[in-house]
N, C-alpha and C positions, 0 to 999 in steps of 0.2 A: 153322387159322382160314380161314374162306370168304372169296375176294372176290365183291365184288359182278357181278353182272351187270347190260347195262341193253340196251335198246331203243328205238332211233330209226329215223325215216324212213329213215337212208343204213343200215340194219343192227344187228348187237351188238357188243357191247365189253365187256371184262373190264376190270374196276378194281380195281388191287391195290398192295400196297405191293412197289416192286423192289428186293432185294436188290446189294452191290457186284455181283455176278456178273454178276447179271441186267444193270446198268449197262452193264458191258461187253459182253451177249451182243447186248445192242440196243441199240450205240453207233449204229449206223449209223442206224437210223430214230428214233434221240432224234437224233443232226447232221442228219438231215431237216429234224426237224420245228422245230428251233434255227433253221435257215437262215431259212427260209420265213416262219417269222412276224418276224425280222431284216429279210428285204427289203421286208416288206409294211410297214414302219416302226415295229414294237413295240416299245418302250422296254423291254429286257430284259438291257441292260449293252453290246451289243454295238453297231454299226455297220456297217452295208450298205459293200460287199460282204464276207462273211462266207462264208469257203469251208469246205467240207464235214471237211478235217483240223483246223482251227482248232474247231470245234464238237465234233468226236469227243474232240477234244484236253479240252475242256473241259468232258465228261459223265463222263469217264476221271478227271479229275483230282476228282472228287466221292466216288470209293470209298472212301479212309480215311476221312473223315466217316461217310456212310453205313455202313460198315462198325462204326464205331464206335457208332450209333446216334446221331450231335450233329444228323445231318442226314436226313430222310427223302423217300424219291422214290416220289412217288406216280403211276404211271401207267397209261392207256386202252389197252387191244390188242386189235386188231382184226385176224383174219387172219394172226397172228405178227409185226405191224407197231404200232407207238406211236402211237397217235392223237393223244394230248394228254399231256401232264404236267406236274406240279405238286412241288415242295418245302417241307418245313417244318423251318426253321432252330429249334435248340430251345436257348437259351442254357443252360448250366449255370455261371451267376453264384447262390451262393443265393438270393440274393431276388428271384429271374427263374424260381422253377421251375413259375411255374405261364403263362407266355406264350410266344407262337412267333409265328415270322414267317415268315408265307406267301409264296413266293419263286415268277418264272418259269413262272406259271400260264400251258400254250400250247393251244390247239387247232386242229389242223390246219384248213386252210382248206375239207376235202371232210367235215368232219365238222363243220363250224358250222351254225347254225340246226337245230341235232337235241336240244338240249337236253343235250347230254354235258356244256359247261363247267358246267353248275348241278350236274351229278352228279357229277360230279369233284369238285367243291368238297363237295358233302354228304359224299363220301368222305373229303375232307382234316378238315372238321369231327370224322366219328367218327374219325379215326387221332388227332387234337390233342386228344380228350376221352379215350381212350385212355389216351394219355401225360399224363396231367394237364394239361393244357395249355387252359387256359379264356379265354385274353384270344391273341384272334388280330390282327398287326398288318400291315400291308400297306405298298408305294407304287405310286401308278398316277399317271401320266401326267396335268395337269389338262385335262379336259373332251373327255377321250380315251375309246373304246371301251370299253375294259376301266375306267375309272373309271365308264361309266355300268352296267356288268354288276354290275361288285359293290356297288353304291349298291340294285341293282335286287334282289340277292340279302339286302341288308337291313347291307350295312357301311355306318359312318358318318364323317365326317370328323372328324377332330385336330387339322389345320391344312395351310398349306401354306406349302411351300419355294420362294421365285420363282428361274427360272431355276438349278434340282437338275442336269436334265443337256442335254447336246449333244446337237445333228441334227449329220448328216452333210454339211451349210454352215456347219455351225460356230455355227448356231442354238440359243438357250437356249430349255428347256420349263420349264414352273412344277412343280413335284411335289406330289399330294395324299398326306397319309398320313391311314391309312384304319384304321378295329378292329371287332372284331366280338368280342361277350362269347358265351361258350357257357355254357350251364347245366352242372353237373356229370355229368348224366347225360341221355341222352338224350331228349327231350321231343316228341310229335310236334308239329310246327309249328317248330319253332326251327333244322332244318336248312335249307338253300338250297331254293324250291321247285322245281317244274319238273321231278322225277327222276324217270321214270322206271322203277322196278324190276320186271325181271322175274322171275320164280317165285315172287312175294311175299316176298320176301327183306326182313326186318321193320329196324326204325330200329335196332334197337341191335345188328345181325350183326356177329362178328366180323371184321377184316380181316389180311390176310396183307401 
């Protein structure tokens, strides 16, 4: 199965789904890219200062999942380096097999405004329609960057949670949760817009 390739102003990127392996082969630039969008204040479970074995530590401890297939890691490489990446948690409760929950969506700070985060996501869409997985749900930070990205990419709100998690003063944030319905099969119009593709690489390619 092909991944995708794409094209922005800072260069290309491969989009592909990482194997345990691959987890560990590029601990080092996912604890990068973990750090970075940590100290820039992303609400992404962690807390500034956030050092580079505490992050390795916890891309590592992702393999049995992944491994298993409960969890999947989606990520951008650029150069042998991780640009961005994304997860989709995929419950296996019976009456849960057809939703996921998109986890940890990051993009490096030298690859913003290129249009990668929209393409990444149209990536995460075809891997969760893939896997049957038609009702994608989210949490983003209220009135936070990343809740206006994916409002912008066409998610909608559910409600929200006041004061979900801590800043690093011991400060409460509200939490939006967020969903996004996919059609069964791919449709043009209905992925993230914004992407990008190079070599015409069509809406419904497979990915690895």
């Amino acid at each position: 199965m092909r991944p995708l390739c794409v094209a922005g102003p800072v260069g290309s990127a491969t989009i592909e789904r990482l194997s345990a392996q691959d987890a560990e082969t590029f601990q080092f630039s996912l604890a990068e890219l973990l750090v970075e969008a940590v100290e820039e204040g992303s609400s992404l479970g962690f807390l500034p200062p956030l050092g580079l074995d505490e992050a390795k530590r916890y891309w590592l401890s992702l393999r049995d999942e992944v491994q298993l297939g409960t969890r999947l890691l989606i990520a951008a490489r650029a150069s042998d380096r991780v640009v961005a990446a994304a997860q989709l948690a995929l419950p296996s409760w019976p009456n849960a097999q057809h939703r996921a929950e998109v986890q940890k969506v990051i993009v490096a700070a030298t690859s913003r405004r290129s249009r990668l985060g929209s393409c990444l996501m149209a990536h995460v869409h075809r891997v969760a329609r893939e896997e049957g997985r038609t009702l994608l749900l989210l949490n983003a930070r209220a009135d936070s960057g990343a809740e206006r990205f994916y409002r912008a990419i066409g998610y909608r709100e559910a409600g929200v949670v006041p004061g979900y998690s801590l800043g690093p003063n011991n400060e409460r944030f509200d939490n939006k949760l967020l969903f996004y319905g996919l059609s069964p099969h791919s449709v043009p119009g209905t992925d993230p817009p914004g992407c990008p593709l190079r070599g015409g690489v069509p809406s419904g390619t497979k990915v690895r």
